[in-house]
C-alpha positions in Angstrom: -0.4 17.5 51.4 -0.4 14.3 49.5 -3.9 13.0 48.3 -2.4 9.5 48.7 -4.6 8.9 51.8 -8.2 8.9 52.3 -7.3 10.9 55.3 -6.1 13.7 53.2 -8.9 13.4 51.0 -11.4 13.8 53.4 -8.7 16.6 55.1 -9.0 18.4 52.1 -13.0 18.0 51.2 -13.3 19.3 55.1 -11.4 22.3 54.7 -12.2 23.1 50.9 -16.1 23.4 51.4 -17.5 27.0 51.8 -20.8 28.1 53.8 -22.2 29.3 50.3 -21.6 26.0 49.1 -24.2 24.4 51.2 -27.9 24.2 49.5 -30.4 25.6 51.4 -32.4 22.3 52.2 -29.1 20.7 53.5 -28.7 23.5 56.0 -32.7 23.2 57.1 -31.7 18.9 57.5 -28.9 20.5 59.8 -31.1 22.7 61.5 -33.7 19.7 61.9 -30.9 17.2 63.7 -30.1 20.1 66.2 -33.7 19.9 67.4 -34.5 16.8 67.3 -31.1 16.0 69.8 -31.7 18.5 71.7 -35.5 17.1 72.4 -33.9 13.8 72.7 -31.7 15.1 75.4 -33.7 16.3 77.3 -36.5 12.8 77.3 -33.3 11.1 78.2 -31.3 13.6 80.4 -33.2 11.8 83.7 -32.1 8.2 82.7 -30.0 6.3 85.0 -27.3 6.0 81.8 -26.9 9.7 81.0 -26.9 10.6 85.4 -23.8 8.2 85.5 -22.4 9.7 82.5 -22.6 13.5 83.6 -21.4 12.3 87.0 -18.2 11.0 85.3 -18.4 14.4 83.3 -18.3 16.4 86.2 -15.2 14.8 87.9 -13.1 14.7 85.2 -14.0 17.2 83.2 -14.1 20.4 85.4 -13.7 23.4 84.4 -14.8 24.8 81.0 -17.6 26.8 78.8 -19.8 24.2 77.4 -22.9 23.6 79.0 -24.1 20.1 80.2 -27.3 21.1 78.5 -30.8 21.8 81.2 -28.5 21.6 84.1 -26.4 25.1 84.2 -22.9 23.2 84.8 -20.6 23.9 82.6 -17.4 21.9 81.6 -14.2 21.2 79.2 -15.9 21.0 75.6 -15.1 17.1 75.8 -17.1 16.6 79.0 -20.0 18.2 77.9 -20.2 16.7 74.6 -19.9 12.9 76.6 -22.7 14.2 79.2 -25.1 15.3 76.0 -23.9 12.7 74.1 -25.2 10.5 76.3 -28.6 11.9 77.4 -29.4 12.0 73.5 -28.8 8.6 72.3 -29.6 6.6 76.0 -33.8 6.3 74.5 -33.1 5.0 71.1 -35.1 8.1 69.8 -32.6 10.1 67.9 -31.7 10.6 64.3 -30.3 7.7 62.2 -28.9 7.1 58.5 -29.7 3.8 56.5 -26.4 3.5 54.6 -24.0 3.0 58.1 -26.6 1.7 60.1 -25.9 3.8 62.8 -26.7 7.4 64.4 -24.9 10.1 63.5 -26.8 12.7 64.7 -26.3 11.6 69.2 -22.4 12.5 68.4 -22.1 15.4 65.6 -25.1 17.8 67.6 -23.6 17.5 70.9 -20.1 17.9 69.6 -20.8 21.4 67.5 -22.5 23.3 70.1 -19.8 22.4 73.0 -17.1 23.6 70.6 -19.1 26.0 69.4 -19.7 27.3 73.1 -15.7 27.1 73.4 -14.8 29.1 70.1 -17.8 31.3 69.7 -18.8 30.1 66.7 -21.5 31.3 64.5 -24.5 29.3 63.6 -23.5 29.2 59.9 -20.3 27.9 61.2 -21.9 25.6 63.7 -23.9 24.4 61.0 -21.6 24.1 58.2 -19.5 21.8 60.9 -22.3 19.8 61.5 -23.0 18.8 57.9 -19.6 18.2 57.6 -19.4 15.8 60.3 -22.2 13.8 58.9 -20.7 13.8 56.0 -17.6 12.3 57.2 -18.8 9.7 59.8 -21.7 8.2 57.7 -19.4 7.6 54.5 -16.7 5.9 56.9 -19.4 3.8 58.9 -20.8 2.6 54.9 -17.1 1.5 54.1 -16.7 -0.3 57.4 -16.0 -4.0 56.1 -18.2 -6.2 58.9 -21.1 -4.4 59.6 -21.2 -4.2 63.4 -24.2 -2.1 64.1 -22.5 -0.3 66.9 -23.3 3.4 66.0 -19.7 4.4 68.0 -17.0 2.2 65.4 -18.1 5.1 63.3 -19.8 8.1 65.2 -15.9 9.1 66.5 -14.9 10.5 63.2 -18.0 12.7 62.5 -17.4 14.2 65.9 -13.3 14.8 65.1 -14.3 16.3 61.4 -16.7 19.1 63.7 -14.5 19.7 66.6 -11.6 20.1 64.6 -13.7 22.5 61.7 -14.8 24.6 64.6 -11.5 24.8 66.2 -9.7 26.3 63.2 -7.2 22.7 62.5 -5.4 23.0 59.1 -6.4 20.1 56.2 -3.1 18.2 57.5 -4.1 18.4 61.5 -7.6 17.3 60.5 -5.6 14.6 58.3 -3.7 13.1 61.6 -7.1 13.3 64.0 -9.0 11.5 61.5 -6.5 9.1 61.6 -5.6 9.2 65.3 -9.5 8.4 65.7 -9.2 5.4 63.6 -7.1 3.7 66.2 -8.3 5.3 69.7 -12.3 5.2 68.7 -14.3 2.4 69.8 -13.8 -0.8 67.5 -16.7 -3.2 68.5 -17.9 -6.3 67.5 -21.5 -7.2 66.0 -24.4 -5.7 68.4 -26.4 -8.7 68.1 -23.9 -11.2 69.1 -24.3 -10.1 72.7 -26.2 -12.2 75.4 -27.1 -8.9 77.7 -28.4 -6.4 75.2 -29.6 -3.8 76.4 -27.1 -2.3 79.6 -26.2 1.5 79.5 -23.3 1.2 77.1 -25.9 0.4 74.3 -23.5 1.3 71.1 -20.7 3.3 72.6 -21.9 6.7 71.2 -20.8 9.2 74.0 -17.5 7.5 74.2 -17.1 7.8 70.6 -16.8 11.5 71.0 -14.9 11.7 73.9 -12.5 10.0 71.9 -13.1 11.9 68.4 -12.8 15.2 70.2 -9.6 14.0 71.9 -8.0 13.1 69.2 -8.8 16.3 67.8 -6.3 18.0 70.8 -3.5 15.3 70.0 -3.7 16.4 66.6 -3.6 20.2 67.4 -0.6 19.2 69.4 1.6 17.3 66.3 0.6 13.9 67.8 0.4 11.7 64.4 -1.6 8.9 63.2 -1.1 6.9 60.6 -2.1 8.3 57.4 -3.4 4.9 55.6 -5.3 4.0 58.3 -8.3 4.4 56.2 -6.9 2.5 53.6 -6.6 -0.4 55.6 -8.9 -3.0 53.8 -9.1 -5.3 56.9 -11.3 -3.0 58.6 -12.5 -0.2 55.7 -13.8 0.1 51.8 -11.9 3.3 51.2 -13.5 3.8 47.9 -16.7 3.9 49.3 -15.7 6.5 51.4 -14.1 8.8 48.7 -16.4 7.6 46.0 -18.3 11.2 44.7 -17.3 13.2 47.7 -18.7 16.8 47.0 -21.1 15.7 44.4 -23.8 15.2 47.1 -24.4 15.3 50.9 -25.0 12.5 53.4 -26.8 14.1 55.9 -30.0 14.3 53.4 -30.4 10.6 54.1 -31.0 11.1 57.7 -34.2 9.8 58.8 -36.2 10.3 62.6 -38.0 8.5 64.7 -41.0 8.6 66.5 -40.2 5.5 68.4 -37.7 5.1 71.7 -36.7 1.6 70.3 -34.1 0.1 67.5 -35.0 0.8 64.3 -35.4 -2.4 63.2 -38.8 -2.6 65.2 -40.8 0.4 64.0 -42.3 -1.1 61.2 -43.5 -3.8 63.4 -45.3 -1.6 65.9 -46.7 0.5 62.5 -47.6 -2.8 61.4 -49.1 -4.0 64.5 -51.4 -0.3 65.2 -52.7 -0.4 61.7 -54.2 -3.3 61.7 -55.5 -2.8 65.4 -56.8 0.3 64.3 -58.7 -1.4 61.2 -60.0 -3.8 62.9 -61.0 -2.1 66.1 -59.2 -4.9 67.9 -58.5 -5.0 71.3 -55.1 -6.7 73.1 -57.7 -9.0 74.3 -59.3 -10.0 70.4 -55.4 -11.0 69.9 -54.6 -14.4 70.2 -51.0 -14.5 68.3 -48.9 -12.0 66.5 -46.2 -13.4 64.2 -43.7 -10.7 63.1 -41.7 -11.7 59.6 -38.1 -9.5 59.4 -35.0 -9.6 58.5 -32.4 -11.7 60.2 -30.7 -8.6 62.8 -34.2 -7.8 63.8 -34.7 -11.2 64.3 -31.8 -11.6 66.4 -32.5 -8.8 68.9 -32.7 -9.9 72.3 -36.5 -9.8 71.8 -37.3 -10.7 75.5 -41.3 -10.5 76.7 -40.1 -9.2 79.7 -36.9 -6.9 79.4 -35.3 -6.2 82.5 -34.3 -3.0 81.5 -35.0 0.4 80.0 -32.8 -0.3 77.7 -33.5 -4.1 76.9 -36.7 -2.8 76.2 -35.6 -1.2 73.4 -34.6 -4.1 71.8 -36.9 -6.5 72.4 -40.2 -6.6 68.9 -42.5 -8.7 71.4 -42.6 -6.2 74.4 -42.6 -3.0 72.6 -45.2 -4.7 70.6 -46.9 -5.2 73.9 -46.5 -1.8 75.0 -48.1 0.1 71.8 -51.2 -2.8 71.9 -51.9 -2.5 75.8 -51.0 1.3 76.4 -50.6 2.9 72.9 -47.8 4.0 70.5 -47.0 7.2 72.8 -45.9 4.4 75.5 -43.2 4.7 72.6 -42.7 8.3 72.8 -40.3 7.8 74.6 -40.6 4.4 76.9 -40.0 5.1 80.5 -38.6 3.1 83.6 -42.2 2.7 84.7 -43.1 1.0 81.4 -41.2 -2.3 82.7 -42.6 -5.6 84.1 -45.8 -4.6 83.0 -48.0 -7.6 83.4 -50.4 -6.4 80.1 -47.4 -5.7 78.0 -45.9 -9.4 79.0 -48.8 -10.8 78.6 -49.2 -9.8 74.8 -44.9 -9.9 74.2 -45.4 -13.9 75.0 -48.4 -13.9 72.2 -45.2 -12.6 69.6 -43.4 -15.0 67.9 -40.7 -13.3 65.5 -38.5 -14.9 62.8 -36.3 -14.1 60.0 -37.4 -14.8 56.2 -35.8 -14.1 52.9 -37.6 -12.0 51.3 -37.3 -9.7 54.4 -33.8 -10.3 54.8 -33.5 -9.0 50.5 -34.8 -5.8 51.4 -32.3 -4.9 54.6 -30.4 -2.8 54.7 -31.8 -0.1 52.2 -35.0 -1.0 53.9 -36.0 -2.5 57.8 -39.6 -4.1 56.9 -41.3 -6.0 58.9 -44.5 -8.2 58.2 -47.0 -8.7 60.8 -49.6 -12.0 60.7 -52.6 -11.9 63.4 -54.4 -14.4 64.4 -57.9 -12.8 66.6 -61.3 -13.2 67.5 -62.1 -11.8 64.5 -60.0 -13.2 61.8 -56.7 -13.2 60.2 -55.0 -10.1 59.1 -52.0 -9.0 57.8 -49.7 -5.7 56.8 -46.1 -5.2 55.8 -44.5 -2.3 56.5 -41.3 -1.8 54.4 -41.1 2.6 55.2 -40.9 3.3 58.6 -42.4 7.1 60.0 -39.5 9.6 59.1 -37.6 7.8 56.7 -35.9 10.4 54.0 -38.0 8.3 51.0 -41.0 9.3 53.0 -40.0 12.9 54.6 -41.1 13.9 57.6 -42.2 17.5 57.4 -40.5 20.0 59.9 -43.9 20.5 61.6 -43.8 17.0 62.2 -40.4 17.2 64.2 -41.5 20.2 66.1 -44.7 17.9 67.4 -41.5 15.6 67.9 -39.8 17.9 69.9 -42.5 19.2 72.1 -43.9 15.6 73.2 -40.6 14.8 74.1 -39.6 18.2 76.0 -43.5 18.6 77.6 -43.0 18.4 81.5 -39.4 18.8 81.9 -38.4 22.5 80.9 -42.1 24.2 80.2 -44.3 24.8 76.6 -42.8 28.4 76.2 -39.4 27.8 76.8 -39.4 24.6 74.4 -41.5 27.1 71.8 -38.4 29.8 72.2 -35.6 26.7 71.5 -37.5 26.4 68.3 -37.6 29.5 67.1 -33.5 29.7 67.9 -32.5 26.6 66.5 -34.4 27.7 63.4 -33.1 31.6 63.1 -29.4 29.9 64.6 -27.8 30.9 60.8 -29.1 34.7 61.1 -29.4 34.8 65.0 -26.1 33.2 66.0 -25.8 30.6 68.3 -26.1 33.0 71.9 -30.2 32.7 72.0 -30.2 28.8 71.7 -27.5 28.5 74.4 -29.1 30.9 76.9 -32.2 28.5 76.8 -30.7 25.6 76.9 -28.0 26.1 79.5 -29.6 26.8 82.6 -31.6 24.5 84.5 -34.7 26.0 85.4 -36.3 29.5 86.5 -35.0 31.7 83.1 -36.7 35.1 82.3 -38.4 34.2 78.8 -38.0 36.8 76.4 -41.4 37.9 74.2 -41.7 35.1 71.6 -42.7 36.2 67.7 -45.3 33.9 66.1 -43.8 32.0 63.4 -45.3 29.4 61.3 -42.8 26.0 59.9 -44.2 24.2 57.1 
């Protein structure tokens, strides 16, 4: 196959790459994305969003062996993949990656472990898939030419690269559904633009695999795309996405978040506690909070009272409000019963938020955010330029477990969440059958005996 295309180079890269290839920390990363969407599926698995979702998953997706995960229905690998898809990105709380501006991690998990279910893969393969797909999506979503900030222009390709790896599809197959995604994956415009941020479709992630993963089947069926259509300079950089392929991998720039809101706000709220905490303030010391960031921060929908789970999510003043009245864990994740609270409106009408330049300098390598407080007791001040589980700052794995188990506690049990861990982190020597028998059925499992381990 010609090396003409970026297509084929990725094709190629994809198909070249062996298991003992793969550095040991970049496999642990892996490991660390599977649990953190799997936590973040099941915080968001109750949300209106990912209901509707598996609802459309379950009529049109019907029969299959992929589990809609913590429900024990299973469907077509596609259907699943939308249904998980769905429940891991709908709370803003899952993985992201600086240089796309995006989440990778809400399309590529949910992806690997429905195919994997449907091949009988093995965890180094699930794995090695998985890293691959990051690998693939995030360089595309860096060479995309406007920025759009919608996660799904870019999220479709990393979920083709792993569906098509774990389904055995030749470098020239892979070639075609790369480029088949290019023209049936969502194209949108710039998140901020819109007037009603914050509905269900947020950034078209579950979509985004539907149609990756289709265009996957096409391609294992001699449909064709065109082969340039990463080449295209309208709409892509393609040296940017060629540029060193192999010499590194993408996935180590993943970062986490302890937050259920964009990332542009965390470092607001960090801003905003740490001073709190300093000063021993109380909401009610507060008399204004004036929030300096970058100019897409800045032009969130930033309501002081949202009127939806959602809108919430991107709103600085009211999640500002939440973490001062009721705490950051009001974060961990926000809930529908953290709307229209009159404490948290209150405070979001205190916050006034505006763009400056030396913010806007630092974006997008970094998402500061300076906060100025005017109280009872004086003014303060912090900038925040790092946000908690940023890759220049990493989060330790023990960190992520604590992660995982706030988000998991009350809705599938302490020892069943303590055996997911110990199977997502012994999935390269265990295989993948331990994690999918606890993650499959709904409730009422036998638990097997669980070894203490320790995860530094």
């Amino acid at each position: 196959m010609s090396q003409e295309w970026t297509t084929a180079a990725l094709a190629n890269w994809c198909t070249s790459l062996r298991d003992d290839q793969l550095p040991e920390d970049v496999i642990e990363i892996a490991e660390d994305c599977i649990l953190d969407a799997i936590g973040c599926a099941v915080a968001g698995m109750s949300a209106d969003g990912a209901q509707q979702v598996k609802h459309v998953a379950l009529n049109q997706y019907r029969d299959g062996p992929a589990s809609i995960w913590f429900s024990g229905e299973s469907l077509h690998a596609t259907g699943a993949a939308f249904a998980n898809a769905a429940s891991a990105s709908i709370l803003d709380i899952d993985d992201g990656h600086r240089r796309p501006l995006g989440h990778p991690g809400a399309a590529v998990i949910p992806t690997a472990l429905a195919v994997g279910e449907e091949t009988d893969a093995s965890g180094a393969e699930i794995l090695s898939a998985i890293i691959i797909g990051y690998e693939v999506c995030v360089r595309i979503g860096t060479a995309e030419q406007r920025k759009a900030y919608h996660s799904g222009n870019w999220t479709s390709f990393g979920a083709a690269a792993t569906a098509a790896l774990l389904r055995g599809l030749n470098a020239e197959q892979i070639m075609h559904a790369l480029a088949i995604t290019a023209y049936h994956g969502p194209r949108l415009t710039d998140l901020t633009l819109s007037k009603d941020m914050g509905s269900n479709v947020k950034e078209s992630i579950p979509w985004s695999v539907v149609s990756g993963m289709s265009a996957v089947d096409l391609a294992r069926e001699d449909f064709s795309g065109c082969r340039d259509a990463l080449d295209i300079e309208e709409r892509f950089i393609p040296k940017v996405i060629a540029a060193n392929l192999g010499q590194d991998f993408e996935i180590r720039g993943t970062y986490f978040k302890q937050y259920s809101a964009c990332r542009w706000i965390h470092c607001a709220v960090e801003a905003l506690l740490q001073i709190m905490t300093e000063q021993n303030l109380t909401p009610s010391d507060i008399r204004s909070v004036h929030v300096e960031t970058f100019l897409q921060a800045a032009a969130l929908n930033n309501l002081a009272d949202p009127p939806t789970s959602e809108s919430v999510q991107y709103s600085v003043p009211y999640c500002l409000g939440l973490a001062a009245t009721l705490g950051e864990t009001a974060l961990m994740p926000i809930k529908a019963d953290s709307l229209h609270r009159p404490d948290a409106v209150a405070f979001a009408e205190k916050v006034t938020v505006v763009a400056t330049d030396k913010m806007c300098a630092m974006f997008p390598d970094k998402a500061p955010s300076k906060v100025i407080l005017e109280s009872t007791q004086g003014r303060f001040e912090r900038t925040v330029e790092i946000a908690w589980g940023e890759p220049t700052a990493p989060t330790g794995r023990v960190d992520l477990i604590r992660k995982f188990h706030a988000l998991t506690q009350g809705a599938i049990g302490s020892e069943r969440a303590e055996l997911i861990v110990d199977a997502v982190y012994s999935l390269k020597k265990e295989g993948t059958q331990p994690l999918m028998s606890l993650i499959k059925p709904a409730n009422n499992i036998k638990l097997a005996h669980k070894e203490e381990r320790s995860y530094g």
